[in-house]
N, C-alpha and C positions, 0 to 999 in steps of 0.2 A: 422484937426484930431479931433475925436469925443471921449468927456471923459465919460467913465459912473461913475454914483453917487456910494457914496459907499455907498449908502444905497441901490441899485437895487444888484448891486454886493454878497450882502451878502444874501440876498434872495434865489438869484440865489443858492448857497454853501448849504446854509440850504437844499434846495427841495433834491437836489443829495444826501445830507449823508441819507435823510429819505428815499427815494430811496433804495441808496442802502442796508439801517440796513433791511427795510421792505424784499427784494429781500435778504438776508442772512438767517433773520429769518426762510424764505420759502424754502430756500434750507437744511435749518439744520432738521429742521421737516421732512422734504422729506427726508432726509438721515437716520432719526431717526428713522422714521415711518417703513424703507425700510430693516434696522437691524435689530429691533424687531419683524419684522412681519416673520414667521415660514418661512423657507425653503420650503418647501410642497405646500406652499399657494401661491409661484411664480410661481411654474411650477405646469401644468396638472401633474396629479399622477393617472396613470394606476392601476386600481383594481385589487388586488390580484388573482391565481386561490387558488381554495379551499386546496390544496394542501399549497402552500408557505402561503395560510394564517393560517392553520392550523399549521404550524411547528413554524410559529411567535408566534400566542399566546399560542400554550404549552411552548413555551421557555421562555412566561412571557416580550415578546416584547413590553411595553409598549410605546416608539416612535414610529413604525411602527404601533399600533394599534390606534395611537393617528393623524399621520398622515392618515391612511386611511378616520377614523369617519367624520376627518375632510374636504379634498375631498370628501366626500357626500356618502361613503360606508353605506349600509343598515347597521341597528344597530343588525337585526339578519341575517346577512350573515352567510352561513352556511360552514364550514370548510369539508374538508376528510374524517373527523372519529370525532365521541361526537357528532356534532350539534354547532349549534351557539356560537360565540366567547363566551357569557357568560357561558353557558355549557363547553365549554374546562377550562376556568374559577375554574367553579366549578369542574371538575374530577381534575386538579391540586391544587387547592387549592388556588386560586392566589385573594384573594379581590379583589386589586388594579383594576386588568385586569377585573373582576366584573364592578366593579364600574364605569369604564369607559366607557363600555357597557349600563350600567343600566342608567347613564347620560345621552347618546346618544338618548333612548330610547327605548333599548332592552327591550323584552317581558319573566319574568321570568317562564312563564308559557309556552314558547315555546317548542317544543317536536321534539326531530330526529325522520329518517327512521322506526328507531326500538319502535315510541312510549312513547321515554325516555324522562323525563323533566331533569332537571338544579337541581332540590331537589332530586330525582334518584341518579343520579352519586353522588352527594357530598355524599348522605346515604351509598353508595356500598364501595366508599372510605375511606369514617369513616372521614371528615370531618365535626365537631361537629361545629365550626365556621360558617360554610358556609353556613350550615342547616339551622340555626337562623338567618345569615344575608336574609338569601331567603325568611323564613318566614315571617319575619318582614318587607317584601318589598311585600308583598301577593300572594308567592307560596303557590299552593293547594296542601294539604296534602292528600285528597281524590280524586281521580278518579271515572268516571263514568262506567257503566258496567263490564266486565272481563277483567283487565288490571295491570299489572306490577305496584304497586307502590313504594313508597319512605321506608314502612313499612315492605313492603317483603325484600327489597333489604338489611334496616337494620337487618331484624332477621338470612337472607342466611348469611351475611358476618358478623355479631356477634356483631354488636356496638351495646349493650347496654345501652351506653348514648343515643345514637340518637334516638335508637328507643321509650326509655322512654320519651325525647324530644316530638317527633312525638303524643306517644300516647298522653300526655299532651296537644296538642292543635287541638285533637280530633281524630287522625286518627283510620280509621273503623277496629278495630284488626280482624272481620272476612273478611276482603274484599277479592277476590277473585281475583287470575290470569287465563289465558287464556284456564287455564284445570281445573280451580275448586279448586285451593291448596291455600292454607291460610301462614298466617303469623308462624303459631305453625308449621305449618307441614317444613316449611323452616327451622326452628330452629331444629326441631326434627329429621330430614334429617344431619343437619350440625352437631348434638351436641354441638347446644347452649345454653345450661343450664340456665344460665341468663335470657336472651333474653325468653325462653322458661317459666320461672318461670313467669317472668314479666305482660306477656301473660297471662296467667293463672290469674294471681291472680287481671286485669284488664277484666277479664270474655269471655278471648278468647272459644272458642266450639269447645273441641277436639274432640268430635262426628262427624263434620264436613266431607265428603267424596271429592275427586276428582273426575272427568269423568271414573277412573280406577275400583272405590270402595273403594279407600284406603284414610286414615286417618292419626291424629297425630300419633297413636299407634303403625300403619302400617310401619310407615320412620324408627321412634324410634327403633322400636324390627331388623328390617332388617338391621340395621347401627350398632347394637347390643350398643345406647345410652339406657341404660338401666333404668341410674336414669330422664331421662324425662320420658321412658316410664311407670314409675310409678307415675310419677308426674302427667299423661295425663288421669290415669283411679285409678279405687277404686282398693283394698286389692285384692278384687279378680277377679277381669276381668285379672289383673296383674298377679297372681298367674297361669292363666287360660294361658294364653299369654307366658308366660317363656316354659309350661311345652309343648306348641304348637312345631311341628317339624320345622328346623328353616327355611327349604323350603317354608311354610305354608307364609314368607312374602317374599319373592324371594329375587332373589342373589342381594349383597352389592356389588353397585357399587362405586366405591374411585375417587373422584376427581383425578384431575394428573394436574401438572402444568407446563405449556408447560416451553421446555428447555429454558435456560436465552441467551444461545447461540443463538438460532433462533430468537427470540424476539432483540435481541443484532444489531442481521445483518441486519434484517428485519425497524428496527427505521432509522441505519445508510442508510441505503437505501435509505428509507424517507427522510430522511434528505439532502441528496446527493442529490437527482431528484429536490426538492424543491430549489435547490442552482445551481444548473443546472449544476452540475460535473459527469461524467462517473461514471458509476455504476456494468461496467463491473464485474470489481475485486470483488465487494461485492457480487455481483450474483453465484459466481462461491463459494464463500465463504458459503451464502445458501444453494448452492447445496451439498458443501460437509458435514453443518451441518444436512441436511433432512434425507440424505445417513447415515450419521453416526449413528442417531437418528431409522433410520428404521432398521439398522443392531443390535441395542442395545435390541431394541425391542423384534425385533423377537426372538433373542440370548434369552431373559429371559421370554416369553411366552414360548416356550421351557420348559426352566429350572424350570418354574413354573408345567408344564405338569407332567414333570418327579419327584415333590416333592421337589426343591430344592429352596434353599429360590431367589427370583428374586424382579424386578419390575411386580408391577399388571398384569396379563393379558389382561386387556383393558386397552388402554392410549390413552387419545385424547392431541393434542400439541397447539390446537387453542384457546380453553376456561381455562383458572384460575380455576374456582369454578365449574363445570360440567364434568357430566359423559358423556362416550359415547363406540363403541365397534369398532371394527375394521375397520365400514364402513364407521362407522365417520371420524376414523383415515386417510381414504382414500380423506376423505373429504378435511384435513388440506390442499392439491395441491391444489384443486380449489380455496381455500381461499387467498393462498399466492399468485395467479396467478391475483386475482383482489384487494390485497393490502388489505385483510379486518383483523377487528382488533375486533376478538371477545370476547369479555372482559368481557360483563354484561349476564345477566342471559336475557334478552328480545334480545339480540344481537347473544344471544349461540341458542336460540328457534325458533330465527326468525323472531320477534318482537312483538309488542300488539296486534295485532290480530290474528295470525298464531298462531295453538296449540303446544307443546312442543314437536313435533314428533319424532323427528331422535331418538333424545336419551331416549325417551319415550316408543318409537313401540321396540325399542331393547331389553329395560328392559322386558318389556310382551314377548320376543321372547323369551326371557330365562324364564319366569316364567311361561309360556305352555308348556315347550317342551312335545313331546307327543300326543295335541292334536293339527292332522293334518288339520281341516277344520280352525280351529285358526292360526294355522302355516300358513298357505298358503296366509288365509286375511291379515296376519300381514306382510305377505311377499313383498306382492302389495301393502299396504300402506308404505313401507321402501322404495321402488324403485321409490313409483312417491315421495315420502320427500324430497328421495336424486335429483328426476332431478329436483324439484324446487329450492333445494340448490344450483345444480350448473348450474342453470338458473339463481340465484337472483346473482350469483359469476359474471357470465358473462356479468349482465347489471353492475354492480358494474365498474368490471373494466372498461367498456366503458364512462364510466361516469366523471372517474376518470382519470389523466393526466398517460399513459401506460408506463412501466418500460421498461427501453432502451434493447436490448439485446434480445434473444431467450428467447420461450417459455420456463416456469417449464417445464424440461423432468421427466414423470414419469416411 
């Protein structure tokens, strides 16, 4: 019988516990490493459609936007509606959702469909944070050629911080949009006083025309904002201007802000397709708010007709801040039919390079009546406006993930 030493024996004991502490260590790391390490990052993770990713980041999704980035998602992946995660970003307000963008990579100076930057939307909003975080990360305050900037969009919607902001780190107070209209004439349209003084006394040029002929003076007197329109000319250009027939600057057209009911059903909708739940019920919900909406209508175009106090005579339900006349209003179908969310002023016109037509060629239809060789041009550029309109509705919706259910009936 063969004895071993106790000194091999013990050798032996040592190797094994080194063994096995080394083989523990390696599984507790591996265990550690396997906990900590994200959810998202075990499994493939399928890229969003533009849709579901868009309903994330207006919701302010910050784990799903943190899982996407990190699955290898472009850092300007382009959402539904706004543009780029950082552009939704910025029309909500969301830094955080910013930032996480801008870490990834995102391009501040990126532009949606319509032309619009990420400094744009936060101006239209009145996000005065957002403006300065953009800047300071080197959004362009200036554009090139005739185009929608961050300076219009402040004067139209009346933030006079932002726009002082803006003008403060240079931007062009004449710069021009897609038909020639300036920052004052925005203000002078909206009765922005502020915004409008501001202008002025930073040496905006209310001399300035559009493609129309029309100027600061012009918006001002027809919107009947009276103390811009003394603000914009001498003692007596002003004097000369009041005592003008008020025809002389053609009819005031009133924003109208589309119902909170259709806006309501139309989100829920969204929201619905994006989660992949039936949408039936909400459709039919639609329907009966558009119906309701065009019976109200009419009822007080009417009632306006006959003298009696109503709602305006023109109402558009699609754009916030824009006018538009009846044909527009016809437009609202083809917009709700491709899911579009017309909200900004480059979004209501058609974008940065498309002229302001629809609701442009209407205003001049009302401000010739009479003359028929004008009447007739202005009539053929309305009808091909409107079949580009809902030419650009039909690629939209194609584009875009199609809402369950039957066509808008109109």
């Amino acid at each position: 019988m063969q004895i071993k030493s106790p000194k091999a024996a013990f050798c032996y004991k040592c190797v094994m516990r080194a063994v096995l502490s080394l083989l523990s260590a390696f599984l507790f790391a591996l265990t550690l490493s396997l906990t900590l390490r994200p959810i998202w990052a075990q499994v493939p993770v399928p890229a969003p459609t533009p849709l579901e990713f868009g309903v994330a980041v207006e919701a302010g999704n910050t784990l799903a936007v943190k899982k996407w980035l990190a699955a290898g998602l472009p850092p300007d992946f382009v959402g539904d509606r706004f543009g780029s995660g950082l552009m939704i970003g910025a029309w909500i307000g969301n830094l955080e959702i910013m930032g996480l963008f801008h870490a990834a990579g995102a391009n501040v100076n990126f532009v949606n469909r319509y032309g619009e930057s990420a400094l744009q939307l936060a101006a239209w909003r009145g996000h005065l944070d957002v403006v300065r975080w953009l800047l300071e990360r080197g959004a362009e305050v200036n554009r090139t050629g005739k185009q929608w900037n961050a300076l219009h969009y402040a004067a139209f919607a009346g933030h006079d911080g932002i726009a002082r902001l803006l003008i403060e780190q240079g931007a062009d107070i004449n710069a021009r949009t897609p038909n020639d209209s300036t920052a004052l004439m925005m203000s002078a349209r909206e009765g922005q006083e502020e915004v409008a003084r501001m202008l002025m006394e930073a040496g905006a040029d209310p001399k300035t025309e559009n493609e129309w002929g029309e100027n600061a003076l012009t918006w001002a007197m027809r919107h009947k904002h009276f103390r811009i329109a003394k603000m914009v000319v001498n003692p007596e250009e002003f004097a000369k201007a009041v005592k003008a027939p008020p025809e002389t600057y053609g009819p005031a057209v009133k924003s109208v802000a589309a119902p909170p009911e259709i806006e309501e059903v139309l989100e829920k909708m969204r929201q619905a397709q994006a989660a992949g739940k039936p949408t039936e019920a909400l459709r039919k919900a639609l329907f009966a708010a558009i119906a309701l909406h065009r019976h109200d209508s009419e009822v007080s175009t009417i009632q306006a007709k006959r003298g009696r106090k109503g709602k305006p005579e023109v109402l558009v339900i699609t754009a916030k801040r824009h006018e538009a006349g009846r044909e527009r209003a016809e437009l609202l179908y083809e917009a709700v039919r491709a899911g579009a969310a017309l909200t900004t002023p480059a979004e209501v016109t058609g974008g940065a390079e498309g002229p302001s037509e629809i609701s442009s060629i209407l205003e001049r239809m009302q401000s010739e009546k009479g003359k028929k060789r004008s009447a007739a041009e202005l009539r053929k550029a309305l009808h091909e406006a409107v079949s580009r309109f809902k030419q650009d509705a039909k690629e939209g919706a194609k584009a875009a993930p199609t809402v369950s259910g039957d066509p808008v009936a109109e």
